[in-house]
C-alpha positions, 0 to 999 in steps of 0.5 A: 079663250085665253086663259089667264094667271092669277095672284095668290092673296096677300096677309092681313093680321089682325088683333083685338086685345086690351092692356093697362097703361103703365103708372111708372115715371114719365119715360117708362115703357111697356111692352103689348106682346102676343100678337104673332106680327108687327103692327103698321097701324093701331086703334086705341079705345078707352073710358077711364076704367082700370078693369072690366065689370059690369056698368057702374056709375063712374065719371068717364075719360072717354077717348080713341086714339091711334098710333102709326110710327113714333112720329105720326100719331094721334087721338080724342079725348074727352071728360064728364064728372059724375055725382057734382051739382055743376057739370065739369066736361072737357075735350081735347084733339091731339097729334103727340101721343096716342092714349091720353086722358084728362083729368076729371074736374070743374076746372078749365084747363083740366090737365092730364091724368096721363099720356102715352105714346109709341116707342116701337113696333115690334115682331111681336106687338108694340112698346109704349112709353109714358109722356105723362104719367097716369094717375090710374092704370086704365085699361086700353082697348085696341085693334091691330092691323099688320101684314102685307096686305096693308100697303099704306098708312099715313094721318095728317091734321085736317082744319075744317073750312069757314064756311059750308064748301067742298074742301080737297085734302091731299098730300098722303100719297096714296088713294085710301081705302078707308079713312077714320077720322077723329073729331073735337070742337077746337081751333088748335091740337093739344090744347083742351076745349069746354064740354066734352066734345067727341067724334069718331067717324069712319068713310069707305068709298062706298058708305060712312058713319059717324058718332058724336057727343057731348056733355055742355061743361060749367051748367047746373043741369046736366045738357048732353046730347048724341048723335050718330048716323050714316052718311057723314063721317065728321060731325060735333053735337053739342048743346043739344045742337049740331055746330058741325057736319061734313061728309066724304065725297070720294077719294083721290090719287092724293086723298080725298074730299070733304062736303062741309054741309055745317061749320063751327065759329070756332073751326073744326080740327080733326086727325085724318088717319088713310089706310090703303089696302086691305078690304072694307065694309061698312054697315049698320044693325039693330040690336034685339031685345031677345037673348041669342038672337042672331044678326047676320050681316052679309054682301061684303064681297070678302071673309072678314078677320076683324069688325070695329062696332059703335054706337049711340045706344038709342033706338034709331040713327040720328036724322041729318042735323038733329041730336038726340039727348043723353050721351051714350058712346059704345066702341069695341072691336073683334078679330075672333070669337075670343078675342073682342073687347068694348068700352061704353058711357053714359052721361044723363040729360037733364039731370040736377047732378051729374049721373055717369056711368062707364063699362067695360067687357071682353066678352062682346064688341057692343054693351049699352051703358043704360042696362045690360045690353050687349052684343057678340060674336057668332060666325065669322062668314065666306061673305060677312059676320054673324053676330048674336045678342048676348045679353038682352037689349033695353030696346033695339038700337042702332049701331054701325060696324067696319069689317076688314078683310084680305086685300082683293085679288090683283086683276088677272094678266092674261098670257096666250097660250098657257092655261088657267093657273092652277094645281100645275101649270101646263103649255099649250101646245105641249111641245112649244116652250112660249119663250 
């Protein structure tokens, strides 16, 4: 037999944290320390809330962002007002910041109520700066990914087809190993949309889900719809209707591939964020209705060190094309038992005024903004995840979840004559030097 030489693993940091943005002058900076590492990639998530606390009625400034370098960045935002007798809702994509949040208001165009983008990676986490300054100290969730095992990261604008085709989308330099996409119902980035139309998706080479959602703007009854599954990673429900919806066929040398299955008249344009390297899993779970009840996760292949969980907060994933009323979106995110944090919404169907309401919690990484449903973190497992229901669920509902973990070991290189690579390294034979 020929013995063989095999790598050691490579790093993987991971943070799950929150902050409050910054209510100084348009140039302001502030600093997110604390990490132990500096970040090539950050996720962003947030709802309008200034503090954690328990769901309250609320309008909710809901969006995701992300940050790579000072250049290369981007998010979807979104607006619903609560307690108006005519629904004000509004969205937004946009490629010049990573955090930014719109005004809630019957009026559109909406304005900003704040942005902020990146000024530095640093040693220690990350420096902000305000490019428009916020009305309200919200606070921010995020997920932070560094270390040498993240080889590659890159986003680019993605402008859906006019019609339902295969669409290739090169020109990252890399074959990812995830892509997250960020989704809004608009023909240009940075300029805002009707209706509060929000999509976060991700894609791995082996599965894909999506959550959309939306609150219809300018009606005296509220109409507002959900829909999330697997099997896409881009889709726009609004009116009670899907306008959009495409899956991720594969990834190339360059990219990957999108299957457009529904188009919008008006265009889709998403931000595509790849990231090579590291390990990932996708999957889904029921929540329970019993308290401390686990749910265990398991076949990843890898020992996951952070899990990114959303959902609709309904009872089942939405069938292809079909939406399911009420806007309900839960994001959160984990690297340890401790450090995990989630921020939800809810806006009502059918509803003569508009009924709103928003969480936020550093206790957990899923929360149901109708009741008190909410799930945490048990074990972190050789093979998956453990989590467990920490406050008793209204019902079982559906969520989906991406594990990261360390990169996977490089192939082994087989050399004649020497021993398998390990606690000393020995010839064979002892005497001949394999020079």
């Amino acid at each position: 037999m020929i013995p063989t030489v095999v790598a050691l693993l490579m790093a993987l940091n991971m943070w799950s944290g929150t902050f409050n943005v910054s209510t100084g002058t348009v140039g302001t900076t502030w600093s997110v320390t604390g990490l132990g590492f500096t970040p090539k990639v950050i996720l962003f998530y947030w709802n309008g809330r200034t503090a954690t606390g328990t769901v309250s009625a609320a309008s909710h400034q809901q969006g995701v962002g992300y940050a790579v370098s000072t250049s290369d960045r981007g998010n979807v935002t979104s607006q619903s007002l609560n307690g108006n007798t005519n629904m004000g809702a509004d969205s937004m994509i946009s490629d010049d910041s990573c955090i930014k949040v719109l005004v809630n208001t019957l009026t559109s165009p909406p304005g900003l109520a704040g942005a902020a983008d990146l000024q530095s990676m640093d040693a220690d986490g990350f420096t902000l700066k305000v490019t428009t300054q916020f009305s309200a100290g919200i606070l921010v969730g995020y997920l932070a990914l560094g270390g040498s095992d993240v080889t590659n990261v890159a986003s680019q604008t993605v402008t859906g087809p006019a019609t339902a085709t295969t669409q290739n989308v090169t020109g990252y330099g890399f074959q990812p190993d995830v892509v997250f996409f960020f989704v809004c119902s608009n023909n240009a980035v940075n300029t805002s949309s009707t209706s509060s139309r929000f999509g976060f998706g991700v894609a791995t080479a082996a599965t894909q889900y999506i959550l959309s959602g939306s609150s219809f703007d300018n009606v005296g009854t509220s109409v507002t719809c959900t829909y999330c599954r697997a099997g896409e990673c881009i889709a726009e429900a609004v009116n009670n209707a899907t306008i959009a919806q495409a899956s991720c066929t594969g990834f190339g040398s360059d990219g990957f591939s999108l299957s457009w299955s529904k188009v919008g008249s008006s265009g889709s344009v998403v931000r595509a964020l790849a990231i090579k390297g590291p390990s990932f899993f996708a999957g889904d779970f029921m929540t329970s209705t019993t308290v401390n009840a686990q749910i265990p996760e398991t076949g990843f292949g890898f020992a996951p060190v952070s899990v990114l969980v959303a959902s609709h907060n309904h009872t089942s994933a939405s069938s292809a094309g079909t939406t399911q009323a009420t806007d309900q979106r839960s994001v959160g995110s984990a690297s340890s038992n401790s450090g995990r944090n989630v921020f939800s919404v809810l806006d009502a169907n059918a509803a003569a005024v508009g009924a709103v309401s928003t969480g936020a919690a550093t206790f957990g990484v899923y929360q149901n903004a109708q009741g008190s449903g909410a799930v945490d973190m048990q074990t972190w497992d050789s093979n998956g995840l453990t989590f467990y229901q920490r406050n008793s669920d209204n019902f079982a509902n559906f969520a989906w979840f991406l594990a990261v973990g360390p990169a996977p070991p490089p192939a082994a290189v087989s050399y004649p004559g020497w021993e398998a690579f390990g606690p000393a390294v020995k010839f064979d034979p002892p005497d001949v030097l394999p020079y």
